[in-house]
C-alpha positions as CSV (number, residue, x, y, z in Angstrom):
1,X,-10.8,12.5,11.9
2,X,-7.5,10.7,13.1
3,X,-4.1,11.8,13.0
4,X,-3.5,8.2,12.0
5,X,-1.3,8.0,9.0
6,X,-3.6,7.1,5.9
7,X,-2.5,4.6,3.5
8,X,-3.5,3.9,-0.2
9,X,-5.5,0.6,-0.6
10,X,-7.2,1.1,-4.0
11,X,-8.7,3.6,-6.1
12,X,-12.2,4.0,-7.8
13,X,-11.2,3.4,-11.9
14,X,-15.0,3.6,-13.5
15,X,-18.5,2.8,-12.8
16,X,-20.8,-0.7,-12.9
17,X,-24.7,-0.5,-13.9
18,X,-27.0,2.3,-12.5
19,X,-27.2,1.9,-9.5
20,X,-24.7,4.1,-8.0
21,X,-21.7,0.7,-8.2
22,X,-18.0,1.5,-8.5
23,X,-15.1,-0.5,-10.5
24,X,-12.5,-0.6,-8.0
25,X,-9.1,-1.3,-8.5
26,X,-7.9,-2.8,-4.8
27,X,-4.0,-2.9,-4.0
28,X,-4.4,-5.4,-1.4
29,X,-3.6,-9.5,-0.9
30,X,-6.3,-10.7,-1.4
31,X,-8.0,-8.0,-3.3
32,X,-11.2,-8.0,-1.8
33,X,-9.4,-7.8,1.9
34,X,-9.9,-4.2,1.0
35,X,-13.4,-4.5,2.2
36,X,-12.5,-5.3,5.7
37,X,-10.8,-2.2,6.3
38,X,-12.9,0.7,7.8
39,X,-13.0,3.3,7.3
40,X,-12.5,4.6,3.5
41,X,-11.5,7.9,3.6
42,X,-12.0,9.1,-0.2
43,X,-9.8,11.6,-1.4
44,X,-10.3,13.5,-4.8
45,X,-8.4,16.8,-5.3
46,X,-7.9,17.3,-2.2
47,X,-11.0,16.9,-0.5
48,X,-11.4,13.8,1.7
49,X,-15.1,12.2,2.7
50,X,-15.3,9.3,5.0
51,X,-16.8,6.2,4.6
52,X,-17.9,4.1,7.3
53,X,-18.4,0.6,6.2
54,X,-18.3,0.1,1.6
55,X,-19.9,-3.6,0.7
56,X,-18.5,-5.3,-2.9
57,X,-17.8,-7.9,-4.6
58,X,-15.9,-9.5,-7.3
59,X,-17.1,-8.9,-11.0
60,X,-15.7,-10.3,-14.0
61,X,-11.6,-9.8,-14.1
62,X,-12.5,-6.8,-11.5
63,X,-14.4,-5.9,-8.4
64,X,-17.1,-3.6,-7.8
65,X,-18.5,-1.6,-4.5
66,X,-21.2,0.1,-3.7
67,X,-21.5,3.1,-1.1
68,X,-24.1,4.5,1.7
69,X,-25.4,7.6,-0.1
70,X,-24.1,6.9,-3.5
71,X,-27.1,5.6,-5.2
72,X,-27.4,6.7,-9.0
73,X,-25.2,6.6,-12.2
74,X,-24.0,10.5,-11.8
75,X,-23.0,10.1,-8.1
76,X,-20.9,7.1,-9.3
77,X,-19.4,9.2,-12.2
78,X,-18.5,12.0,-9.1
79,X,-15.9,9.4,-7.5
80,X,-14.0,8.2,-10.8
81,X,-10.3,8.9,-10.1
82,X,-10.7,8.9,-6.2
83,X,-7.8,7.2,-4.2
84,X,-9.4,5.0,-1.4
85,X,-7.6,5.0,1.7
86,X,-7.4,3.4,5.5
87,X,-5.8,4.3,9.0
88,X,-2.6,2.7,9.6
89,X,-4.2,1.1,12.7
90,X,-7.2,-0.3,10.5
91,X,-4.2,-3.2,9.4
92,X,-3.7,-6.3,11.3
93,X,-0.7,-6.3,12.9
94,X,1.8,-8.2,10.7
95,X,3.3,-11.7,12.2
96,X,6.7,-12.2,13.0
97,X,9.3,-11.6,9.9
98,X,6.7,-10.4,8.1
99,X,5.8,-6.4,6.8
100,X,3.9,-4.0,5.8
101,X,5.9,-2.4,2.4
102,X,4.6,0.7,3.8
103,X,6.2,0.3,7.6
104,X,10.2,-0.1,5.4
105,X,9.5,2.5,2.7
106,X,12.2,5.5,4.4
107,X,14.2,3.4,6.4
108,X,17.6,3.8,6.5
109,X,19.5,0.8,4.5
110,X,22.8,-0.6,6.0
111,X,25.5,-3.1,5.0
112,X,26.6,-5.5,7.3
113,X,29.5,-3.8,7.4
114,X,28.1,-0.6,8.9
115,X,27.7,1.0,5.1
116,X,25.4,3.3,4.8
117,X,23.3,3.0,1.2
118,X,21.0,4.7,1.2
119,X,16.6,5.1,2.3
120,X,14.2,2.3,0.9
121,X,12.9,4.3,-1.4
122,X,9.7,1.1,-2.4
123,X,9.6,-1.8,-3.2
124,X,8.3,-4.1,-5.6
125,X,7.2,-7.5,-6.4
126,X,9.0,-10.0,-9.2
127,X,7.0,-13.1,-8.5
128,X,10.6,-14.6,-7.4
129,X,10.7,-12.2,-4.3
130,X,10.0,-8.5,-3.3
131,X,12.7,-6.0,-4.4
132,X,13.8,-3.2,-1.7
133,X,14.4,0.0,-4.3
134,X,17.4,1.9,-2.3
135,X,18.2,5.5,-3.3
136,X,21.4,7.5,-1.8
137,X,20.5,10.6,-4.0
138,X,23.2,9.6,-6.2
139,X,22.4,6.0,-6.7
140,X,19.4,3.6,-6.8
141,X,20.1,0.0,-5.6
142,X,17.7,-3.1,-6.2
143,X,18.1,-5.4,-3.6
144,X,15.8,-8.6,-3.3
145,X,13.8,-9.2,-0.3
146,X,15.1,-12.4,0.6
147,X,15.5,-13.0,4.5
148,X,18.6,-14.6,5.6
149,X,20.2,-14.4,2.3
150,X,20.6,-10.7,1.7
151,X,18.4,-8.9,4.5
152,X,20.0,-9.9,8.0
153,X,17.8,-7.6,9.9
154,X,15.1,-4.9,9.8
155,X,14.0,-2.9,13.2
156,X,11.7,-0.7,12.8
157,X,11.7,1.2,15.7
158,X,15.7,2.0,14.8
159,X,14.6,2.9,11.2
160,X,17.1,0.4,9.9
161,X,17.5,-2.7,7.4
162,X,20.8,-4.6,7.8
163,X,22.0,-6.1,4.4
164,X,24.4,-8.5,3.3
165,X,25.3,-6.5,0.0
166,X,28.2,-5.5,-2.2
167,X,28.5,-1.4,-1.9
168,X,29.7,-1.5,-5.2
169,X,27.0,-3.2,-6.8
């Protein structure tokens, strides 16, 4: 297996019919882009199977997917709970000004001023704008994810977001 770093996509939350299908909940935009991913590496309590290639589709409010060798009801069952994830390097590079939450979760967090604030600790989404969640160790800090207005700059290969934001706030 690859060194690659893994990240979370989805995880398996129940079963669907007989047949060996799975209710998956997918974290990705669009939710069934987590079908073009490969591979899956399933990981439940700390044992990890890979899987090549998973076909689905969307059912009802959800989506289902079936896998190669899970074929029956009690297979299914075997999965429920299991965190689905992919290589790094299974993502499409991300086009210019845009990111992966996952490539700015740990990097450092910088006024334009030179202040130091803190690590992006996540982030999250409002439906106004992504929120950059900014821990010191002694204080969290939401700052919105708005380009040009509060985030100046983010390079990644310094580890750094540049900010245009009140330390005191």
């Amino acid at each position: 297996m690859s060194t690659d770093r893994l990240l979370t996509v989805g995880k398996v939350v129940g079963l669907y019919g007989v047949d060996g299908w799975l209710k998956i909940e997918s974290y990705t935009e669009p939710r069934l882009r987590i079908f073009a991913y490969r591979p899956w590496r399933l990981t439940l309590a700390g044992s990890e199977t890979e899987v090549p290639s998973a076909q689905g589709h969307e059912q009802g409010k959800g989506i289902v997917a079936k896998l190669p060798g899970c074929d029956d009801r009690d297979a299914a069952a075997k999965l429920i709970g299991t965190a689905i994830h992919v290589p790094r390097s299974a993502l499409p590079k991300p086009g210019r000004g845009e990111y992966y939450w996952t490539d700015l979760e740990g990097l450092d967090v910088v006024t334009v001023d030179g202040v130091a604030l803190g690590k992006v600790s996540h982030l999250f989404e409002t439906g106004a704008n992504d929120v950059l969640v900014v821990r010191d160790g002694i204080r969290e800090r939401l700052i919105p994810f708005v380009t040009g207005q509060f985030v100046k700059a983010v390079d990644l290969k310094e580890g750094r977001i540049t900010v245009d934001w009140d330390p005191e706030f």
